[in-house]
C-alpha positions in Angstrom: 117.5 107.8 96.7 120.0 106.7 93.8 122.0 110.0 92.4 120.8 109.3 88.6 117.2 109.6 90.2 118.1 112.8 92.4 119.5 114.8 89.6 116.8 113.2 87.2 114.0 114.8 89.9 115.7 117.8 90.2 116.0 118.1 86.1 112.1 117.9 86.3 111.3 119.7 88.6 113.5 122.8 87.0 111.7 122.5 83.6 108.6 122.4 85.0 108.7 125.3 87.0 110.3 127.0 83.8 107.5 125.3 81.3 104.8 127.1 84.0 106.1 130.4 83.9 105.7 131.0 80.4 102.3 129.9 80.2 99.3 131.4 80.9 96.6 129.1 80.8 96.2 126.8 83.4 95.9 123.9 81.3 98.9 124.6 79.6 101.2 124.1 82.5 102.5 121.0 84.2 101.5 121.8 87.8 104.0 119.4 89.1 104.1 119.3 93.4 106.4 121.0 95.0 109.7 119.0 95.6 108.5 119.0 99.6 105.5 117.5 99.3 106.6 114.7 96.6 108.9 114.1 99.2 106.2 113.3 102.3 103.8 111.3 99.7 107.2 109.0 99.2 108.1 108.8 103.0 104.3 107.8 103.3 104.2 105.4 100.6 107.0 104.1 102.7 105.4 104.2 106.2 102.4 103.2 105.3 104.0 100.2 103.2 101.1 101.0 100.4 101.6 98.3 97.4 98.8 99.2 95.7 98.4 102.8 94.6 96.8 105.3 92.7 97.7 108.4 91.4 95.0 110.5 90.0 96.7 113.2 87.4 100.1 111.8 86.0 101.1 115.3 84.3 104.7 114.2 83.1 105.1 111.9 85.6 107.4 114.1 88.7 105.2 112.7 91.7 105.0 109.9 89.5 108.6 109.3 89.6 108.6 109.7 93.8 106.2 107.8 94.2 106.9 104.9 91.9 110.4 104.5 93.6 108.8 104.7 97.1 106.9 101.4 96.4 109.0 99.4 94.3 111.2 99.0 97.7 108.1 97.1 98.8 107.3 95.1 95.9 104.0 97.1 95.1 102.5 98.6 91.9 101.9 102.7 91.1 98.4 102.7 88.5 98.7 106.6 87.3 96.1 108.1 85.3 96.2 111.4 83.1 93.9 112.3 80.8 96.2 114.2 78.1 97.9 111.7 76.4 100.6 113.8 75.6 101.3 114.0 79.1 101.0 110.3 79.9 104.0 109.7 77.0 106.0 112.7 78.6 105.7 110.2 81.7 106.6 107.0 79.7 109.8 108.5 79.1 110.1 110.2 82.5 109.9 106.6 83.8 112.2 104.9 81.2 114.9 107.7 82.3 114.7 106.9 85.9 114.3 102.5 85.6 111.1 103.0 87.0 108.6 101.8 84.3 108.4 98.3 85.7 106.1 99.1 88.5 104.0 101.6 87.1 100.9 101.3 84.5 100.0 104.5 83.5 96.7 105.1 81.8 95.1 107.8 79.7 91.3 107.6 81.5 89.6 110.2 83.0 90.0 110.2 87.1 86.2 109.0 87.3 86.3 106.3 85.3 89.6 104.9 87.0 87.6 105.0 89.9 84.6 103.5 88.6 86.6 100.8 87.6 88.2 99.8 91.0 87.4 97.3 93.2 86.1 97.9 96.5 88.8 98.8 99.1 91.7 97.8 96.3 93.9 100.5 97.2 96.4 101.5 99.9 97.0 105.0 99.0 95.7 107.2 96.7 97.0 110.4 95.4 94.7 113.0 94.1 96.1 115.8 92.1 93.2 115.9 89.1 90.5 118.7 88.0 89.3 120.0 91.9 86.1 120.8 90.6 85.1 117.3 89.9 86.7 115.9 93.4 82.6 116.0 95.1 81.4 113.6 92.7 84.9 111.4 93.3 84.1 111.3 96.9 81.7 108.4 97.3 84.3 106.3 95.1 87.1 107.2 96.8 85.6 106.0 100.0 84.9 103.0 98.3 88.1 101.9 96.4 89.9 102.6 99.4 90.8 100.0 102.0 90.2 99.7 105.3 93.4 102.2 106.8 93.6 103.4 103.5 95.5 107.1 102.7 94.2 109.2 100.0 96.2 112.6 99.6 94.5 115.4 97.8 97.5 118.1 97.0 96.4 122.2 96.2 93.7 122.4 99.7 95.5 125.8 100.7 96.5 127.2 97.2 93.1 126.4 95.8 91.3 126.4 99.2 88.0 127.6 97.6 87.9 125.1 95.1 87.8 122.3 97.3 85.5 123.5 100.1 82.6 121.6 99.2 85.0 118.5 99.0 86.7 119.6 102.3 83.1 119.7 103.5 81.9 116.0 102.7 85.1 114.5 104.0 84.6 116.3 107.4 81.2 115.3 107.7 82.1 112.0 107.2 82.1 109.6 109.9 84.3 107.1 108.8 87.3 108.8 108.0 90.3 110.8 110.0 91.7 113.6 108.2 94.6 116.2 108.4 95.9 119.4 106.7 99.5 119.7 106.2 101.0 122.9 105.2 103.4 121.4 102.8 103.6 123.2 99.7 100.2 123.7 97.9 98.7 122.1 101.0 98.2 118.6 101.3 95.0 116.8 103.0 95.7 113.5 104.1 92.7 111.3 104.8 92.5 107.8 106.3 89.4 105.5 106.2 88.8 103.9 109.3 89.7 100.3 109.9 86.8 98.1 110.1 85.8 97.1 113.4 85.5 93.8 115.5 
């Protein structure tokens, strides 16, 4: 990683956890990942090779910024989707900063929607860091839009464990899928579809 993008991350991440402390409502806060765990999603942007992802809750654009370095080395494309549009300019900027806005559409949709919208198994990796209430309904979709070998990372499983335990619950009971908790940061619950067979 380039030094003007190093000290632009660590800029972020130091107002954010600054912003957060002096708000209490939930909503009010940025809720960016933890520098550890932006970290892993890059490396497995990069391992994976992923050219086509989705990120699922922009915020002002931190994981936005790992991430959409990650897969410009490849020649792919980060889609990120936020729902406050305040945010989604925040990340504009963000992006600007760091050279980074070439590879990245960012859309103000709701994390549904953006999935309704995808084809089937368009995506290589998707990153899902949106409303944890809603994430049972995403389920079905996710499965879909995903391709065959697929990652989808859902961040907050041990901060927010109880939150996601109906979600935790239909992705174990699914057949076609492999998962694994990582005790990264918020904890991070990576999730590969299974390759097709024959």
């Amino acid at each position: 990683m380039d030094q003007h993008l190093s000290a632009l991350l660590d800029e972020l991440h130091q107002y954010g956890v600054a912003h957060d402390a002096g708000k209490t409502d939930r909503l009010d806060r940025l809720r960016n990942l933890e520098p550890e765990t932006a970290a892993l999603l890059a490396l497995l942007v990069r391992a994976t090779c992923a050219r086509s992802v989705l990120e699922l809750g922009t915020s002002n654009g931190y994981s936005t910024l790992w991430l959409a370095a990650a897969v410009r080395e490849h020649g792919g494309r980060l889609t990120s989707v936020e729902l406050d549009a305040g945010r989604s300019a925040q990340a504009a900027g963000n992006l600007e900063r760091a050279g980074l806005a070439d590879v990245v559409e960012l859309r103000v949709e709701d994390a549904a929607d953006a999935l309704a919208r995808s084809a089937d198994a368009h995506w290589d990796l998707v990153f899902l860091d949106a409303e944890r209430p809603a994430y049972p309904g995403y389920w079905p979709e996710l499965l879909r839009v995903l391709r065959p070998g697929g990652l989808l990372a859902v961040d907050n499983v041990l901060s927010h464990a109880d939150e996601v335990a109906a979600f935790r619950a239909l992705v174990s009971a699914e057949r076609g899928v492999s998962e694994a908790l990582v005790p990264v940061g918020a904890g991070l619950l990576l999730v590969v579809r299974a390759r097709l067979s024959g």
